[in-house]
Legacy VTK file of the C-alpha trace (Angstrom):
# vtk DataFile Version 3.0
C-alpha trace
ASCII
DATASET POLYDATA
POINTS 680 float
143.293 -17.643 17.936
146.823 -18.598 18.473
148.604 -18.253 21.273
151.251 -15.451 21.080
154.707 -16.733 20.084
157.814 -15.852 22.657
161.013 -15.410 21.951
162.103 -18.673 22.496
159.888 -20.289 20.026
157.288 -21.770 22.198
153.940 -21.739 22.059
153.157 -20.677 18.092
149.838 -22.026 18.424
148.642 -24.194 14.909
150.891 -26.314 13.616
153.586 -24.389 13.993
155.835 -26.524 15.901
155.209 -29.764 14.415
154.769 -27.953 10.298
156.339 -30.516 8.203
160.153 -32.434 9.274
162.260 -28.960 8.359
160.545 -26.191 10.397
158.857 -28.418 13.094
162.598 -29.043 13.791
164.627 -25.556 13.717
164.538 -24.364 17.062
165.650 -27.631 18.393
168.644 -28.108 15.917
169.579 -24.087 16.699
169.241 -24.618 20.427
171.387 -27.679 19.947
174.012 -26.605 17.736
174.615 -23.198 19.564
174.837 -25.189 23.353
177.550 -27.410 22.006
179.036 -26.350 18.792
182.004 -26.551 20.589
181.475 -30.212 21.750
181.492 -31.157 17.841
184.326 -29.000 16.366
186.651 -29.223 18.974
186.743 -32.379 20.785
186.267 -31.283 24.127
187.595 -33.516 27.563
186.010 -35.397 29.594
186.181 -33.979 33.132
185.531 -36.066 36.202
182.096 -35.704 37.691
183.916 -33.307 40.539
185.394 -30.290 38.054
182.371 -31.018 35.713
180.651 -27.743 37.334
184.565 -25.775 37.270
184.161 -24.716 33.372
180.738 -23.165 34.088
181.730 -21.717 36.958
184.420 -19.977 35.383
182.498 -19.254 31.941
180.060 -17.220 34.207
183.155 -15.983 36.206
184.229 -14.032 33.048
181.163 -13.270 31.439
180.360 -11.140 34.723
183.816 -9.823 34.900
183.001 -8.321 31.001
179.336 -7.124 31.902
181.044 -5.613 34.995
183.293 -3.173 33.070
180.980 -2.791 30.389
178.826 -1.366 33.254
181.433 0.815 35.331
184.863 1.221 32.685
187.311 -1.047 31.553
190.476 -1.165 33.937
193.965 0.038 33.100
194.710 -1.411 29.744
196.936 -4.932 31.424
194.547 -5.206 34.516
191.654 -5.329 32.001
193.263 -7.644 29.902
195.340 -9.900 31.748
191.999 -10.977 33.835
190.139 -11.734 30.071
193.101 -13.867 28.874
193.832 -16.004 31.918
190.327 -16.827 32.613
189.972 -17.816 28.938
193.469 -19.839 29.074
192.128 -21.949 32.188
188.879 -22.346 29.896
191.158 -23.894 27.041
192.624 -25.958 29.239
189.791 -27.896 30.893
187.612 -27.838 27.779
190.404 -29.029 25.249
192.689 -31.995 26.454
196.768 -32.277 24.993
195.699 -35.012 23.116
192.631 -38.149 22.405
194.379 -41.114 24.042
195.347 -37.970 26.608
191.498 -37.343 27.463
190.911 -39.012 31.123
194.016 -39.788 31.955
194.643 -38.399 35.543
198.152 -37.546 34.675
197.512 -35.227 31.755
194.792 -33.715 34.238
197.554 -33.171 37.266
199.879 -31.343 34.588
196.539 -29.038 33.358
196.222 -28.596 36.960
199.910 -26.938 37.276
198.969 -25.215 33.696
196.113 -23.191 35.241
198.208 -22.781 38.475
200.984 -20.937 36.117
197.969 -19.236 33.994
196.400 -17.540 37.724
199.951 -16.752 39.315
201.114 -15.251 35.600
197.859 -13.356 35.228
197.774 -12.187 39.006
201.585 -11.084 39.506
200.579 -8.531 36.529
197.649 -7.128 37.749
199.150 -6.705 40.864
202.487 -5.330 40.101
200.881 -3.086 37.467
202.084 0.455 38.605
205.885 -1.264 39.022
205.726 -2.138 35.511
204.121 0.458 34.088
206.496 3.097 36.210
209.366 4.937 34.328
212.104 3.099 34.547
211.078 0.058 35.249
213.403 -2.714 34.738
212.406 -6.736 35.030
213.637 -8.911 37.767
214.243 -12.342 36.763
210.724 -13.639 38.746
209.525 -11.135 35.508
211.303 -13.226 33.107
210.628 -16.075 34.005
207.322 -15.869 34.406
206.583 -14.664 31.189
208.642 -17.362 29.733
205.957 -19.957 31.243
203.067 -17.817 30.795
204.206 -17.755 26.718
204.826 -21.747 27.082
200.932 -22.363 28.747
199.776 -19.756 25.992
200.963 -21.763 23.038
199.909 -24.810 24.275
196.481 -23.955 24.826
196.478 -22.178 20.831
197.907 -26.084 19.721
194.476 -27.550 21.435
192.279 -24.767 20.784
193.207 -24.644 16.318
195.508 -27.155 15.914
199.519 -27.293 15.488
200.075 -24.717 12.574
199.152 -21.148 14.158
201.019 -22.022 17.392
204.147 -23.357 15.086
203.869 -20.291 13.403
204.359 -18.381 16.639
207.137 -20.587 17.509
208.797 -19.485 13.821
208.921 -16.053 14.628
210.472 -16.334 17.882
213.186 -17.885 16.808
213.796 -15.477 13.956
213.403 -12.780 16.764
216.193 -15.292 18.848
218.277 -16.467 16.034
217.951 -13.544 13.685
222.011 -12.962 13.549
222.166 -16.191 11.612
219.659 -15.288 8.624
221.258 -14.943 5.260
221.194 -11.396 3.849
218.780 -8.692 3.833
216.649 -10.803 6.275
219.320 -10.971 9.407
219.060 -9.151 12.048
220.738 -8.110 15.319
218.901 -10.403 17.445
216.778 -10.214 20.830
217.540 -12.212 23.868
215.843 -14.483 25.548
215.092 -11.273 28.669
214.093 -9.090 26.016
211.612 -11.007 24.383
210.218 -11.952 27.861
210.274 -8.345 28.537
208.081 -7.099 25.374
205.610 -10.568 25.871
204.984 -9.831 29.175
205.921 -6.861 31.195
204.330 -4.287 28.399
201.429 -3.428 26.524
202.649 -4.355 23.187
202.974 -8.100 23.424
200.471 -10.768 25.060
198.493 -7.687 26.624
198.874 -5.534 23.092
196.163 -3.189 21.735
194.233 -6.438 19.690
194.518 -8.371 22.961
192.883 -4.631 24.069
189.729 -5.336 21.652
189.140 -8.737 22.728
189.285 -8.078 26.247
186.456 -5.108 25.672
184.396 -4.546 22.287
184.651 -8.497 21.385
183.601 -9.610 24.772
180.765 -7.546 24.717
179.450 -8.729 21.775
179.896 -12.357 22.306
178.377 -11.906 25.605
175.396 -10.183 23.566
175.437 -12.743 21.278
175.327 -15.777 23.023
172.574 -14.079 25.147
170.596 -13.157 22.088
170.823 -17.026 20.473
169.955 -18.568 23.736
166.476 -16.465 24.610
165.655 -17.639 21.302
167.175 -15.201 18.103
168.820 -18.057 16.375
165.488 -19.333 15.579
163.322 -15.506 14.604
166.304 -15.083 12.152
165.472 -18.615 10.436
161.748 -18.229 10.994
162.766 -14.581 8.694
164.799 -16.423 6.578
162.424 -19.038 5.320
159.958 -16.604 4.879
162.038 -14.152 2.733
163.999 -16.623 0.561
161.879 -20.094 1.146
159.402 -19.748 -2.504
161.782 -18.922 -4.337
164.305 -21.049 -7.096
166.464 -22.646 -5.226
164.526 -21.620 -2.140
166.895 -23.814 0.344
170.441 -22.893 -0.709
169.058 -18.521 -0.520
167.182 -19.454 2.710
170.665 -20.591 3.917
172.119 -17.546 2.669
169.873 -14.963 4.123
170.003 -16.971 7.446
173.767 -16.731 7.372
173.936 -12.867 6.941
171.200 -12.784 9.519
173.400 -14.865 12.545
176.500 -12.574 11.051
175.577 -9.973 12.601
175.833 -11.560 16.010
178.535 -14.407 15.689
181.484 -12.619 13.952
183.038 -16.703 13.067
182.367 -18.034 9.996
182.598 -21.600 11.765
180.130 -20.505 14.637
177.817 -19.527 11.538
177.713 -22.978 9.672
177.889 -24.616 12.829
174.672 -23.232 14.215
172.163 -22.350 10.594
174.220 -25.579 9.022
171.970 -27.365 11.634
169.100 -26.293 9.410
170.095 -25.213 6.350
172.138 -27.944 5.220
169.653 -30.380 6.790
166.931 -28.951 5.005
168.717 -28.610 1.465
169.592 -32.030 1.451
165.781 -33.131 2.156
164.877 -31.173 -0.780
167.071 -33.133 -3.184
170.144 -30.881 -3.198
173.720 -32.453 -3.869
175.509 -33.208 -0.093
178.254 -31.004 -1.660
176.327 -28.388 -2.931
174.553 -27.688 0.623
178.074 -27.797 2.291
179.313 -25.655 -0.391
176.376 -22.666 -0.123
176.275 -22.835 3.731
180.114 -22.519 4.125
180.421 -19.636 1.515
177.082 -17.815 3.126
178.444 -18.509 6.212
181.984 -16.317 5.454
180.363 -13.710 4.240
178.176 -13.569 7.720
181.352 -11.446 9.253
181.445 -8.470 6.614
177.516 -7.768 7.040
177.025 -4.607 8.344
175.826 -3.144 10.531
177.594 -5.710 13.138
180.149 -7.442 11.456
182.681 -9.897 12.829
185.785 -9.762 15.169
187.835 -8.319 12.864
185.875 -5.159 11.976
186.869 -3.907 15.736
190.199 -5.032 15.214
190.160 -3.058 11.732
188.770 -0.054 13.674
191.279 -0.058 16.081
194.340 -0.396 13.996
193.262 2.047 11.900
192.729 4.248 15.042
188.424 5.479 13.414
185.364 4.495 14.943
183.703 1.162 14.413
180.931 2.797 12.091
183.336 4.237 9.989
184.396 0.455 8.833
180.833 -0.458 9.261
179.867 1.659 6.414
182.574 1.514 3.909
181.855 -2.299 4.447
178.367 -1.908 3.115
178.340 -1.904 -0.769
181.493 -4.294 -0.058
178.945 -6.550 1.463
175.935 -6.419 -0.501
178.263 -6.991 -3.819
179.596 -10.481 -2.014
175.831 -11.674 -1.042
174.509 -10.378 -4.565
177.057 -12.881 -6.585
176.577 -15.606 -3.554
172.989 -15.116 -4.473
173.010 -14.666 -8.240
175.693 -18.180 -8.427
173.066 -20.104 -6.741
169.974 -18.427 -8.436
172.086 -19.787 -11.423
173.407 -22.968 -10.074
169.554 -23.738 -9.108
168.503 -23.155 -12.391
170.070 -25.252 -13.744
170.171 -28.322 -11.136
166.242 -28.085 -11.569
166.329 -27.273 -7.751
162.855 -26.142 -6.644
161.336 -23.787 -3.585
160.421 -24.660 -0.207
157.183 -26.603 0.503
155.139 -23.654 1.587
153.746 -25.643 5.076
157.485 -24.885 6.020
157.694 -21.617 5.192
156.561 -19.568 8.845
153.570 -16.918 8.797
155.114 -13.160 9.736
152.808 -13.469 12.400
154.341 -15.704 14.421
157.884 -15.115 14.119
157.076 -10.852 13.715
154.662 -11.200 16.903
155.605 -8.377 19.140
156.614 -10.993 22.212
158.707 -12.749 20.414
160.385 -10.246 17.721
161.012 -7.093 20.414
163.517 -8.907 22.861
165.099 -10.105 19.434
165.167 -6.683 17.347
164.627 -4.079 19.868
167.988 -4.700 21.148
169.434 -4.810 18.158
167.860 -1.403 17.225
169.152 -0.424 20.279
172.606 -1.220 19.487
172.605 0.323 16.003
170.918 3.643 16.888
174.119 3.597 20.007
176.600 3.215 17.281
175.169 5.893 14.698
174.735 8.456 18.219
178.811 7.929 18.307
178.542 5.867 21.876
181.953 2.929 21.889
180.831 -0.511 20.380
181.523 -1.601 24.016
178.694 1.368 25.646
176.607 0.242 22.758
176.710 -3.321 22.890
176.712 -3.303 26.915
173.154 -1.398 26.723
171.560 -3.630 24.282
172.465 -6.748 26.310
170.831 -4.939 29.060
168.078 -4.502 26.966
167.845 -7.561 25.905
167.826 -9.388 29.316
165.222 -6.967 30.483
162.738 -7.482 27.465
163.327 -11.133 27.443
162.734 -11.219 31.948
159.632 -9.137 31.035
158.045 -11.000 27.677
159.799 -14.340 27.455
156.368 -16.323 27.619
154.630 -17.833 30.138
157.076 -20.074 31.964
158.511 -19.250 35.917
160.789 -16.327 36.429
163.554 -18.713 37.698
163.256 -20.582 34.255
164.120 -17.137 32.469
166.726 -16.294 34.730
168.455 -19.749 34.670
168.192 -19.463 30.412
169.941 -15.989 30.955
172.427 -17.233 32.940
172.794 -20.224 30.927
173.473 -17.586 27.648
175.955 -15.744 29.571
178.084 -19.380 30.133
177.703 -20.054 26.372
179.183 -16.682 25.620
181.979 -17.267 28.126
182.874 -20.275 26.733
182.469 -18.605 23.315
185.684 -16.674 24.012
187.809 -19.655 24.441
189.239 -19.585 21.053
189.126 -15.695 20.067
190.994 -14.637 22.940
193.512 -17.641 23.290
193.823 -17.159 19.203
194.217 -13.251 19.623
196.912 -13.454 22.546
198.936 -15.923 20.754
198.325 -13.286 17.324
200.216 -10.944 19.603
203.045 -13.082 19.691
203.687 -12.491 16.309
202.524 -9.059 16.205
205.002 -8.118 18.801
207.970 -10.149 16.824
206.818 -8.471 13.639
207.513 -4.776 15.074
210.814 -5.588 17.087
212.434 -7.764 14.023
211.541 -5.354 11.220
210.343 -8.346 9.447
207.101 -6.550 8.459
208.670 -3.666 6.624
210.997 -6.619 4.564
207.740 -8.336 3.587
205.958 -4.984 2.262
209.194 -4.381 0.373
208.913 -7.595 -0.960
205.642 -7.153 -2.097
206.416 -4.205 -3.854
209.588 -4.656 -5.457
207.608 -8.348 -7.161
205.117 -6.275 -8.064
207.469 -3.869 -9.599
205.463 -0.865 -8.648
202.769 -2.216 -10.813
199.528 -1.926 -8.746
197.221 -5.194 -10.373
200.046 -7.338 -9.891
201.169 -6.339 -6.119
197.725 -7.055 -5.449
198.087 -10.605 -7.042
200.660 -11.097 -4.275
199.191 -9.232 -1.281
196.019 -11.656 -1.951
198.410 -14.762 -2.262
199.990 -13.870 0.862
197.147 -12.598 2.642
195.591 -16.421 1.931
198.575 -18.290 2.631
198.575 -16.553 5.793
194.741 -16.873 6.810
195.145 -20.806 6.271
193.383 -22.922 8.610
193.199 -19.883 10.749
189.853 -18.192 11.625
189.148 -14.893 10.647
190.392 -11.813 13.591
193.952 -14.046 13.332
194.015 -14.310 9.556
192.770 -10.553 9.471
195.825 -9.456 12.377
198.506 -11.470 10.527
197.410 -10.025 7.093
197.689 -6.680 8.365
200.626 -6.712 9.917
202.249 -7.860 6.788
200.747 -6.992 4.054
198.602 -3.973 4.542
201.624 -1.687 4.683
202.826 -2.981 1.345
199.287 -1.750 -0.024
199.407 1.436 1.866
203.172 1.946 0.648
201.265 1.370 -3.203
199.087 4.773 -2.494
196.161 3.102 -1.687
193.607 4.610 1.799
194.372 2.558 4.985
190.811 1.432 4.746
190.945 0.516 1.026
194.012 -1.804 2.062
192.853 -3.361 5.114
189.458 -4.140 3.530
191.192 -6.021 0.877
193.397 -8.466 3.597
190.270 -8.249 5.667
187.978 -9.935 2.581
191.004 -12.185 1.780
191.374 -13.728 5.407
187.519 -14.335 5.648
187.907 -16.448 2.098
190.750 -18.263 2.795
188.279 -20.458 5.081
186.964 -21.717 1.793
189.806 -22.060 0.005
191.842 -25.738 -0.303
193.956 -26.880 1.023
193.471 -25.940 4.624
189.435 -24.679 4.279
187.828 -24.987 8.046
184.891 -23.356 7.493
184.171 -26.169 4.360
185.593 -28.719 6.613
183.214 -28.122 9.203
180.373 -27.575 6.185
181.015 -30.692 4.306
181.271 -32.539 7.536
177.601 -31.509 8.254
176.229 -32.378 5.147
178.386 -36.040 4.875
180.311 -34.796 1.605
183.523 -34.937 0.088
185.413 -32.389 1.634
187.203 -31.982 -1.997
184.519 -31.658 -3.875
182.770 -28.920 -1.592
185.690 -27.157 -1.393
186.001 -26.294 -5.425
182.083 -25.890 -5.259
182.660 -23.434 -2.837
184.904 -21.794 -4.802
182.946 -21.869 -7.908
180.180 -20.248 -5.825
182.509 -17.354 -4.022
184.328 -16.598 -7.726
182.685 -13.567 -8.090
183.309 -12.442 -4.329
186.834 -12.786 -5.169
186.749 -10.206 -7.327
185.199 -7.738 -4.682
188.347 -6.720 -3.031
190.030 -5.629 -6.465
186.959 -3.466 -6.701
187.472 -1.867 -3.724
191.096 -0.815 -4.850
190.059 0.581 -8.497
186.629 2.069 -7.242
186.935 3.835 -3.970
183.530 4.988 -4.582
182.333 1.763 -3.181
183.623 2.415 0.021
181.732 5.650 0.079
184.503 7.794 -0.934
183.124 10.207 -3.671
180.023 12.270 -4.588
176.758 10.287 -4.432
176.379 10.013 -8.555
179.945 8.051 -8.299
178.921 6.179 -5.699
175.992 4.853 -6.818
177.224 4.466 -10.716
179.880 2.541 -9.016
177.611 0.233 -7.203
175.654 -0.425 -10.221
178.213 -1.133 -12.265
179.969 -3.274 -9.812
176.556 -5.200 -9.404
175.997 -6.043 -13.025
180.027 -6.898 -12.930
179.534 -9.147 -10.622
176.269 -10.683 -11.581
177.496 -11.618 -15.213
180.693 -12.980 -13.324
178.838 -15.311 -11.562
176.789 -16.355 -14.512
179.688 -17.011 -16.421
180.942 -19.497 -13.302
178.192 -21.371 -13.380
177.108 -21.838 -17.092
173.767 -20.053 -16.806
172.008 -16.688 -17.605
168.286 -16.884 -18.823
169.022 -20.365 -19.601
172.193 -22.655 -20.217
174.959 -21.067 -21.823
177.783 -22.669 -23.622
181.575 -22.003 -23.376
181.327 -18.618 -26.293
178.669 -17.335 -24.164
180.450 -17.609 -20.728
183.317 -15.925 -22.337
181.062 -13.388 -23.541
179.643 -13.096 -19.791
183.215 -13.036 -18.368
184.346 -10.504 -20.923
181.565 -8.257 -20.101
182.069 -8.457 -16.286
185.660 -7.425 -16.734
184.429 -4.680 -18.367
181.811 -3.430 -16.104
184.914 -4.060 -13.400
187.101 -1.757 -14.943
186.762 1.958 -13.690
185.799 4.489 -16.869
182.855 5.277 -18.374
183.645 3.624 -21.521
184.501 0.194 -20.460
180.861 0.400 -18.304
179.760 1.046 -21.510
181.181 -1.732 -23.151
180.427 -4.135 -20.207
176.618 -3.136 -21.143
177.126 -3.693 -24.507
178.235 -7.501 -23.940
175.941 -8.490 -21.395
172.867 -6.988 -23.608
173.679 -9.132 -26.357
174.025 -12.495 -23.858
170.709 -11.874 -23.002
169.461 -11.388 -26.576
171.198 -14.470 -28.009
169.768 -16.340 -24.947
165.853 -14.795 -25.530
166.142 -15.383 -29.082
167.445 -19.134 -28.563
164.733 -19.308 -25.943
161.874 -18.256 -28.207
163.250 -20.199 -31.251
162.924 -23.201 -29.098
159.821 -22.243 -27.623
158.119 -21.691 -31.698
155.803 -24.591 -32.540
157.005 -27.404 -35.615
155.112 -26.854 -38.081
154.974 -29.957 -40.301
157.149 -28.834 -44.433
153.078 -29.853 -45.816
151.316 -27.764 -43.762
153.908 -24.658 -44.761
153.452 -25.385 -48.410
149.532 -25.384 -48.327
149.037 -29.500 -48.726
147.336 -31.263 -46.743
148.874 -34.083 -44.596
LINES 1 681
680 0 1 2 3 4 5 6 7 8 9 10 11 12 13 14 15 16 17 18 19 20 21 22 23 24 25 26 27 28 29 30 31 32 33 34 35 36 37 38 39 40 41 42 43 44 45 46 47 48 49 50 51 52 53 54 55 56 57 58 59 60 61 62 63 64 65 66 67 68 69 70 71 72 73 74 75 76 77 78 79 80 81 82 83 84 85 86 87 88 89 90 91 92 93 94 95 96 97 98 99 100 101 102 103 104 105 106 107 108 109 110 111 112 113 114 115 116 117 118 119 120 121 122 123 124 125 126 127 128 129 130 131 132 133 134 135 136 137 138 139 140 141 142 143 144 145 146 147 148 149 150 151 152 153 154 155 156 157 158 159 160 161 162 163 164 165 166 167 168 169 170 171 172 173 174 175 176 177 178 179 180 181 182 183 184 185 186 187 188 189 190 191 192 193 194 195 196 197 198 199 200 201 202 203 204 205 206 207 208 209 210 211 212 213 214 215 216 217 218 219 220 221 222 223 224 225 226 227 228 229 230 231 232 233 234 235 236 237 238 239 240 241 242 243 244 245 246 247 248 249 250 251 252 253 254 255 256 257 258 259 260 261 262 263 264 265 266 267 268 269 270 271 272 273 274 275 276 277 278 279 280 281 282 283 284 285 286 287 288 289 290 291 292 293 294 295 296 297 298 299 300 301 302 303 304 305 306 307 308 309 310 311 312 313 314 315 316 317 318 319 320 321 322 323 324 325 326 327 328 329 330 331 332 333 334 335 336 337 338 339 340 341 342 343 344 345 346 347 348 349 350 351 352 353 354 355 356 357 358 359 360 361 362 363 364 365 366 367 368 369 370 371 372 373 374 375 376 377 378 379 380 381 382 383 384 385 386 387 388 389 390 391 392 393 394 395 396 397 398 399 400 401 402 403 404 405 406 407 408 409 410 411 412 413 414 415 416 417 418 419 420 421 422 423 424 425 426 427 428 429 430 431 432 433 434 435 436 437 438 439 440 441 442 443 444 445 446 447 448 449 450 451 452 453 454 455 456 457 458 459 460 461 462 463 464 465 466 467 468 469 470 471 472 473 474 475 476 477 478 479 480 481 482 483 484 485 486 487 488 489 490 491 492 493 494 495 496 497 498 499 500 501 502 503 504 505 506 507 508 509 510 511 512 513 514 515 516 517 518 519 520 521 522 523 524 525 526 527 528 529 530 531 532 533 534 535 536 537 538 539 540 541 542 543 544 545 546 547 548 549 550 551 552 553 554 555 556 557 558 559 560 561 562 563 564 565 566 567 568 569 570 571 572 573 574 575 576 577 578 579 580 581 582 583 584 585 586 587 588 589 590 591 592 593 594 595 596 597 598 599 600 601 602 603 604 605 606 607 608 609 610 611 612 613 614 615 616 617 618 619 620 621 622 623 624 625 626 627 628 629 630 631 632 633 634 635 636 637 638 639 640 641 642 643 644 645 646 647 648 649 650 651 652 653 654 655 656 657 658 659 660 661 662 663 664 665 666 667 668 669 670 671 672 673 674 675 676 677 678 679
C-alpha cells in the first residue's frame, strides 16, 4: 500500500515521484520557480555575504507586521500604511540594484544605504507625527516638505528598478503637468500646484502615497500574498498541477488545457499574471514542448491562461480588491459579477486551443504522467491545501472583510500543514512556514512599490482635473455613440496598461477612463469590469507584452511570434468586455431566465469566435466558412432574441456543411465498373 502523500509532495509511494520526465519533475520545477521567480524576472543584486541575511530579515519583518494586524486591526489608515510601504521600499532597494554594471559596486551600495536611511526616517516621522497631521488645521513645516520631496524621489527610483523606466516616467509626466500646468495650451491648462502643495497632498495626507489603493495593499493584498506564498510553499503549487493533469491531461491537446486549468487553479492565489507563468510555465511550457508543441505555441497558451488566472473567481487578483474598494461594495460582490465574465474568457481560451490542437495534430498526455486522485486527493495532502481555501470562501460568502477571511485561512493553513505535513521534524515544518512567510514578503516588493507610485498619479489626476478632460474626451470622440466610445476607452485603457502589471494598469484605467463609461450610462461595475479585463490583456498585447515576454522567454521563442499567437488565442476574450456592456445579465443583473439565456448565448458567441480564429470547427474550415463562423458569433453577441436566433441559424449550418464534407470524404470509392454492374 502506498504511503500517504503530504502536502508537500513527498512520499507518493509507486512511482509517483520518478513517473515519466514531466510529472517525476513538477514539484521540483514549482518549488523552484516560486523560491526565485524573482531572481529570473528581475535581476536581483548581489549583496555581500554580511547583508545577505538583511532581505530575509526584513521580508519576515513585514510579513509579521501584516499577520499582526490581520490578527488584532489594522492601525490608523497612514500608521498602517506607511510601515507596509517603507519596509517594501528598503526591500526594492537591496533586492534590485540602479543598474547591471551598478550590481557590486560598493558605491552604488553606500548611496542604497542613504536610500533606506531616507525610506525609515520618511516612513517613521509619519507614523509618529500622525495626530499633528491628521489634526484640524494642520499646516506643513518645511522638515514636512522636504521630506516628502525625498521620500517621492526614493519612491520613484525604486518603481524604475522594480518595472522598468516607463511607469516611473509616467509619474514624473504628471507632476510636471500638476507643476507646469499654467503653460498647457487650451482646454488642458491649468492653474498650477507648487512645489509645497504637491509635497503636501504626497505626503502629509491620505490621498497621495498613503491613499485608499495604497490602503488595500497595505491590508486585503498583504493578506493574501502572505496566504499565498504560504499555501505554494507547504506544497499547493504542486496539488493544483497534480489536479490539473488529471482533469485536462487525456484529452486533445492535453498539454496546452493542462496549462490552462493549472493557470486558473494558481489564479486564485497569485493575483499576477507574471507570478502565474513564472511558476506553472515551469511545467506547463516544459511539458508542452516535450510533447511536440511549437516553442511559440506553449509560450503563447501559458501567457494567455496565465492572464486570465486574475479574473477567476472566487479569489481573483489584486485588482478585484482595488475594484471593490473604489467602487466602495464588498469583495464578493465583484467576485460574482466576475463569474460568467470568467468562465466566457477560459471557455474561448479553451475552445481556441481545442481548435488550434486539432488541427496541429497535437495529442494527450502519456497517461504514466497523468497523477491517480489518490495521491494528490489523499486527505494529508489535499486538506492543508483546500480546507483553507474552503475556509476562506465560506468567510467571504458569511460577509467577514477579505482581510478577516484571508487572515483565518492562513491560520488554518499553518495549523493543518504543523499538524499533517508528513513525517519529517517539527522544526523542518516550522522553518518551511517561515520560509513561505519570507517568500510572501518579498512577494510584495513590486505590488506595493507599483501601487504607491500608482498614487502618484492618482493624486495628480484628482488635483489637476485631468481625469474629467480625458472622460470628456472620450465622449465627445465617441460622439455619444456607445460601440465607438468603447473602441476608445479599450484603446486607452491598453495604451495605459502597457508594460505595466495588472492592479497599476487596472488603477490608471480607472482613474481615466471608467468615468467616461460611467458618464455613457453604463453601472460602475459594468465599466470598471471592462478597464479591469482590458488592463489584464494588455500583458499580451505587442508592443510592450510582459506577461509573453516572460512566456516566450521560458519556452526559447520568438517573442514576436508568441505575441500574435497569443493574440490569436485571447481573440475571443477580447470580445468579453463588450459583452459585459450590451448584456448586463452576465454580470448577474436580471432575472435568472436572462441570465442564463445570456450566458448561453454568449458561450456559443464566443465558441464560434474562436473557431473562426483559428480555422477549425469539426474539421478545417476555409476562409467562407470562418466568415460564416464570425458572422454567426456576432450574432449570438448581439443582445435580442432575434439576432440569437440568427447566430443559431449560422452556426447550425457550419456544422452541417462540415458533417456533410466529413461524411462525403469519409464514403468509400467505388470503382465507375463496379457502379455500372461490370466486372473489373
Amino acid at each position: 500500500m502506498p504511503a500517504a502523500p503530504t502536502p508537500s509532495g513527498e512520499g507518493r509511494g509507486g512511482d509517483g515521484g520518478t513517473n515519466g520526465d514531466v510529472h517525476g519533475d513538477v514539484h521540483k520545477g514549482v518549488e523552484k520557480q516560486t523560491a526565485g521567480k524573482e531572481e529570473k524576472a528581475g535581476g536581483l543584486r548581489h549583496l555581500p555575504a554580511r547583508l545577505a541575511p538583511v532581505v530575509p530579515a526584513v521580508a519576515l519583518a513585514l510579513a509579521l507586521f501584516h499577520l499582526y494586524t490581520g490578527a488584532f486591526g489594522a492601525l490608523p489608515n497612514i500608521q498602517q500604511r506607511a510601515p507596509h510601504v517603507g519596509l517594501c521600499l528598503i526591500l526594492a532597494l537591496f533586492l534590485f540594484p540602479p543598474g547591471r554594471r551598478l550590481d557590486g559596486n560598493r558605491t552604488a551600495l553606500a548611496v542604497d544605504g542613504l536610500l533606506v536611511a531616507v525610506v525609515l526616517v520618511t516612513c517613521g516621522w509619519v507614523v509618529i507625527e500622525y495626530d499633528r497631521i491628521m489634526s484640524i488645521g494642520f499646516f506643513p513645516t518645511a522638515t514636512d516638505t522636504w521630506l516628502g520631496v525625498a521620500l517621492t524621489l526614493v519612491l520613484l527610483e525604486a518603481a524604475r528598478r522594480v518595472v522598468g523606466w516607463f511607469f516611473p516616467m509616467l509619474a514624473v509626466a504628471f507632476l510636471a503637468y500638476a507643476y507646469f500646468g499654467p503653460l498647457f495650451p487650451g482646454a488642458w491648462a491649468h492653474r498650477g500646484l507648487s512645489v509645497e502643495l504637491i509635497s503636501e497632498v504626497l505626503y502629509s495626507t491620505d490621498r497621495g502615497i498613503w491613499g485608499l489603493v495604497t490602503g488595500v495593499s497595505a491590508t486585503v493584498i498583504a493578506m493574501f500574498v502572505i496566504f499565498g506564498g504560504i499555501l505554494l510553499k507547504t506544497g499547493g503549487g504542486q496539488t493544483f498541477m497534480d489536479l490539473a493533469l488529471y482533469l485536462s491531461g487525456r484529452f486533445t491537446g492535453g498539454g496546452a488545457k493542462v496549462a490552462t486549468v493549472a493557470s486558473s487553479l494558481f489564479g486564485t492565489v497569485s493575483g499576477s499574471a507574471a507570478a502565474n507563468v513564472a511558476t506553472t510555465g515551469t511545467f506547463t511550457i516544459t511539458m508542452m514542448r516535450r510533447l511536440g508543441y511549437r516553442r511559440s505555441f506553449a509560450g503563447a497558451v501559458e501567457a494567455v491562461a496565465s492572464s486570465g488566472g486574475q479574473i477567476m473567481p472566487p479569489i481573483m487578483g489584486a485588482g478585484a480588491f482595488i475594484m471593490a474598494e473604489l467602487l466602495g461594495v464588498p469583495y464578493m460582490e465583484v467576485a460574482l459579477a466576475a463569474v460568467i465574465p470568467a468562465v466566457l474568457y477560459f471557455a474561448s481560451c479553451f475552445a481556441a486551443i481545442h481548435f488550434e490542437a486539432r488541427r496541429s495534430g497535437y495529442g494527450v498526455v502519456d497517461k504514466k504522467d497523468i497523477p491517480h486522485p489518490r495521491d494528490f486527493m489523499h486527505w494529508r495532502r489535499s486538506l492543508p491545501v483546500f480546507g483553507p481555501l474552503a475556509l476562506l470562501i465560506g468567510l467571504l460568502v458569511m460577509g467577514y472583510t477579505p482581510t478577516t477571511g484571508a487572515f483565518w485561512a492562513t491560520v488554518a493553513l499553518m495549523a493543518s500543514y504543523l499538524a499533517l505535513g508528513g513525517t519529517g521534524m517539527l522544526s523542518g515544518r516550522l522553518r518551511t512556514l517561515v520560509d513561505g512567510l519570507i517568500l510572501a514578503g518579498r512577494g510584495l516588493v513590486t505590488v506595493a512599490v507599483l501601487i504607491a507610485c500608482s498614487q502618484i498619479i492618482l493624486a495628480m489626476i484628482a488635483g489637476t482635473g485631468v481625469g474629467v478632460k480625458f472622460s470628456a474626451l472620450i465622449i465627445s470622440l465617441g460622439q455619444e455613440h456607445l460601440l465607438l466610445s468603447l473602441l476608445l476607452a479599450m484603446g486607452i485603457a491598453m495604451i495605459l496598461g502597457m508594460g505595466l502589471p495588472t492592479s497599476a494598469a487596472y488603477i490608471l484605467s480607472a482613474a481615466v477612463v471608467a468615468p467616461a463609461l460611467v458618464r455613457l450610462e453604463l453601472m460602475p461595475m459594468q465599466a470598471h469590469l471592462f478597464v479591469f479585463y482590458y488592463a489584464i490583456l494588455s500583458g499580451i498585447t505587442p508592443p510592450l507584452c510582459a506577461t509573453v515576454f516572460i512566456a516566450a522567454a521560458m519556452a526559447e521563442a520568438n517573442w514576436l511570434k508568441t505575441a500574435f499567437l497569443s493574440l490569436r488565442l485571447a481573440l475571443a476574450a477580447f470580445i468579453v468586455p463588450f459583452l459585459l456592456v450590451y448584456h448586463p445579465e452576465l454580470i448577474l443583473i436580471g432575472d435568472p431566465m436572462s441570465i442564463a439565456l445570456a450566458a448561453v448565448t454568449g458561450f456559443v458567441g464566443t465558441v464560434a469566435l474562436a473557431a473562426s480564429t483559428i480555422g477549425w470547427l469539426v474539421g478545417p474550415a476555409g476562409w467562407p466558412l470562418r466568415l460564416l463562423l464570425a458572422g454567426a458569433s456576432a450574432a449570438l453577441i448581439w443582445p435580442g432574441l432575434p439576432s440569437d436566433l440568427l447566430g443559431l441559424a449560422l452556426l447550425g449550418g457550419c456544422f452541417g456543411l462540415q458533417l456533410l464534407r466529413g461524411r462525403r470524404q469519409a464514403l468509400p470509392t467505388i470503382p465507375s465498373s463496379e457502379r455500372l454492374g461490370e466486372k473489373p
